[in-house]
BALOBA-1460 file (C-alpha; in Angstrom, 3 decimals):
// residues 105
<rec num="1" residu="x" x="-17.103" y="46.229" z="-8.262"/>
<rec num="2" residu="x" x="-15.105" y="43.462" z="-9.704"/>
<rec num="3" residu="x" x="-15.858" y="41.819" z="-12.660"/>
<rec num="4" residu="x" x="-17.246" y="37.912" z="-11.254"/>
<rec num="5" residu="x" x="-17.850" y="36.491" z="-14.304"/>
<rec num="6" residu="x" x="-14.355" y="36.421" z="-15.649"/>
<rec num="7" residu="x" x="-12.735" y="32.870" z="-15.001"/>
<rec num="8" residu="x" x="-10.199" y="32.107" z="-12.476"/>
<rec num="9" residu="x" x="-8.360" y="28.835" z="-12.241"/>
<rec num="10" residu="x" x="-6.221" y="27.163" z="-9.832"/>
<rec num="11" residu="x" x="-3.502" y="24.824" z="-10.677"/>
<rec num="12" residu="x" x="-3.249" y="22.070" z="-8.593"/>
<rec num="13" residu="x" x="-0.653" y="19.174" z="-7.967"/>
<rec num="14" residu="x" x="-1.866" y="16.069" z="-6.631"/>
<rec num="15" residu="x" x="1.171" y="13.988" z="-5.252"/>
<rec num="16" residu="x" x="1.176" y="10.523" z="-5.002"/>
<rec num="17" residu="x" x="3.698" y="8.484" z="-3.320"/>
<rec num="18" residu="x" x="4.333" y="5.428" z="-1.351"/>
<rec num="19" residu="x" x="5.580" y="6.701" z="2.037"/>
<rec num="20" residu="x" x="7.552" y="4.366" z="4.798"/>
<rec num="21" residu="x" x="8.221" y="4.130" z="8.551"/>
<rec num="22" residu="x" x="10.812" y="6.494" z="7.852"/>
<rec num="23" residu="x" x="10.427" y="9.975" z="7.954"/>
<rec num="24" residu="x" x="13.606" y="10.272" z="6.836"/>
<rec num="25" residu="x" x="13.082" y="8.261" z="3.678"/>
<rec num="26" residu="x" x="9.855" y="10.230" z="3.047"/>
<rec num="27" residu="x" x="11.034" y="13.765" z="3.255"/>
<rec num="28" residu="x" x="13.242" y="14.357" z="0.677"/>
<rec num="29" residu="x" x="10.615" y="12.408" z="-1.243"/>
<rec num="30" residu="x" x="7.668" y="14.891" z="-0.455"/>
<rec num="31" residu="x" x="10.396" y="17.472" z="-1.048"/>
<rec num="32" residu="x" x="11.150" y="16.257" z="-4.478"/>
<rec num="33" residu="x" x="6.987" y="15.989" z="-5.177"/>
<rec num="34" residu="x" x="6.862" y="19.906" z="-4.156"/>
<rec num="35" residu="x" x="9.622" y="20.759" z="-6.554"/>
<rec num="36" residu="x" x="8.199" y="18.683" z="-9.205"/>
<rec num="37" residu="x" x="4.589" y="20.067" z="-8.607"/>
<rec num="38" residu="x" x="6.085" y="23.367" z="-8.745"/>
<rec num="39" residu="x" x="7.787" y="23.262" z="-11.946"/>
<rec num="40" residu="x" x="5.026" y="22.088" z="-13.530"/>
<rec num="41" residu="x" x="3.040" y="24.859" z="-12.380"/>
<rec num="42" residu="x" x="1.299" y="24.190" z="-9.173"/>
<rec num="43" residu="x" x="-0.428" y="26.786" z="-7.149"/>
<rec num="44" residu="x" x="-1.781" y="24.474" z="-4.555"/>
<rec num="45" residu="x" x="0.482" y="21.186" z="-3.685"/>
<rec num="46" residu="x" x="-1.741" y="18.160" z="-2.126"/>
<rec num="47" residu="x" x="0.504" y="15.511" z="-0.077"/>
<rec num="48" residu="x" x="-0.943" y="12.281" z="0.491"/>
<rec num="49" residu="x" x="-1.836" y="12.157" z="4.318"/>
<rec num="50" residu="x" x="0.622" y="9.841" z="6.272"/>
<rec num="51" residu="x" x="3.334" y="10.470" z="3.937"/>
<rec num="52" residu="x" x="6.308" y="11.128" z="6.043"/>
<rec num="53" residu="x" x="5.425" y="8.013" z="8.013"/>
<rec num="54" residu="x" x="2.867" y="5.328" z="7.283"/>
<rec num="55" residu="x" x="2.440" y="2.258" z="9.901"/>
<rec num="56" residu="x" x="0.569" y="1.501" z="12.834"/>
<rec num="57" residu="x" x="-0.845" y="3.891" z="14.790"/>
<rec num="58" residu="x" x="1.994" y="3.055" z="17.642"/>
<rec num="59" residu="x" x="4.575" y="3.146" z="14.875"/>
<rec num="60" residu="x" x="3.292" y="6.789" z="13.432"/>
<rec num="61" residu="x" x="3.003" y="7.671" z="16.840"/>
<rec num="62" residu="x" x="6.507" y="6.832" z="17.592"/>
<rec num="63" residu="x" x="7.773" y="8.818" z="14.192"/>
<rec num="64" residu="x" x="5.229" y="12.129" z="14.954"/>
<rec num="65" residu="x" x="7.089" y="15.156" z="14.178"/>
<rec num="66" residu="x" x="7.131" y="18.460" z="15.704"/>
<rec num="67" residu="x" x="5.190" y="21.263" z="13.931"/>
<rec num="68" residu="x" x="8.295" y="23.373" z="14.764"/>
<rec num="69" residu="x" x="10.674" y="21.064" z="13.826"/>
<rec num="70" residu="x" x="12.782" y="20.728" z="10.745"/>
<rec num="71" residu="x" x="10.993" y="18.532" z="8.903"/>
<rec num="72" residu="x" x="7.653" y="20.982" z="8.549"/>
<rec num="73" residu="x" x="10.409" y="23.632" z="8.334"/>
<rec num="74" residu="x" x="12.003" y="21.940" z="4.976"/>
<rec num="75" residu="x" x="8.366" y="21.386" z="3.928"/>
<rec num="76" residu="x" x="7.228" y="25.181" z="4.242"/>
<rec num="77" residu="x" x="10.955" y="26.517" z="2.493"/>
<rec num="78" residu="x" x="10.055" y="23.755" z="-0.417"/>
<rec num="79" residu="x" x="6.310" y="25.259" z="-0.748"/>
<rec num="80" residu="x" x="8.005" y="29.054" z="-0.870"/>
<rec num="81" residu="x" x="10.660" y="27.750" z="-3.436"/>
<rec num="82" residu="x" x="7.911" y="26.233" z="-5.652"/>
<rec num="83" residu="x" x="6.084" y="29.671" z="-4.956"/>
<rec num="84" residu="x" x="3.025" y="27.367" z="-4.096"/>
<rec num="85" residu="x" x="0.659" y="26.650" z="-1.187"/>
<rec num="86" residu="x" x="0.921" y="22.863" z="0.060"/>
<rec num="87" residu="x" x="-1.243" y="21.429" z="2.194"/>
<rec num="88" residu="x" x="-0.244" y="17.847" z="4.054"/>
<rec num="89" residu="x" x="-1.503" y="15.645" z="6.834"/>
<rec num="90" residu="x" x="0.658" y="14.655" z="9.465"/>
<rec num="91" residu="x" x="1.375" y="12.853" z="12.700"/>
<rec num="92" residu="x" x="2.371" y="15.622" z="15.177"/>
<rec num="93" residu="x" x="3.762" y="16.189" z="18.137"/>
<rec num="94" residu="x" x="1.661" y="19.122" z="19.865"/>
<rec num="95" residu="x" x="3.838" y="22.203" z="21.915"/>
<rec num="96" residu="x" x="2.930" y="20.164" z="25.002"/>
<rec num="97" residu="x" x="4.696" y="16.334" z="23.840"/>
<rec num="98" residu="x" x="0.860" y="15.075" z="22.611"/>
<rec num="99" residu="x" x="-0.042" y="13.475" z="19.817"/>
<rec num="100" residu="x" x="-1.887" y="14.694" z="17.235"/>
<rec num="101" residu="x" x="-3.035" y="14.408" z="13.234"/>
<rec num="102" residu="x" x="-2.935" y="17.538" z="12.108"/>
<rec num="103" residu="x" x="-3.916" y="19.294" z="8.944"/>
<rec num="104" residu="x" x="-0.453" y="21.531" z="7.670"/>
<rec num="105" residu="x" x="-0.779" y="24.152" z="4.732"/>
């Protein structure tokens, strides 16, 4: 049976950041957060939720990105090159072209 009453810890970077209308002004600043948090030792990245795109909800709607599209795909390679999980709320564009706010780690 393992031993439960050794200590575990978890590491965790807690990014803050002041995000745009631009996604692409945001994501090589989340990028940069990841590396940062990663270097210093973070196991478990937290983004800020809106951060590739802050505005209103027509303007985040109009900037949603795909969850297979490069942006979440330069987000997971950063979390693997930090050897880190990250977890990030976004505006999304579902398979099917809808809208969404969806939880990414």
């Amino acid at each position: 049976m393992p031993d439960v009453t050794a200590a575990k810890t978890l590491r965790v970077g807690l990014v803050q950041l002041q995000p745009t209308r631009d996604v692409a002004t945001n994501l090589p600043l989340v990028l940069q957060a990841i590396a940062d948090a990663g270097q210093q030792g973070a196991e478990l990245i937290v983004i800020p939720e809106n951060a590739l795109c802050i505005g209103t909800n027509q303007m985040m709607r109009d900037a949603a990105v795909s969850l297979d599209g490069p942006e979440i795909s330069a987000i997971c390679a950063a979390a693997v090159h930090a050897g880190a999980h990250v977890v990030l709320g976004a505006s999304s564009k579902s398979l099917t072209g809808r809208f969404c706010k969806t939880p990414c780690w």
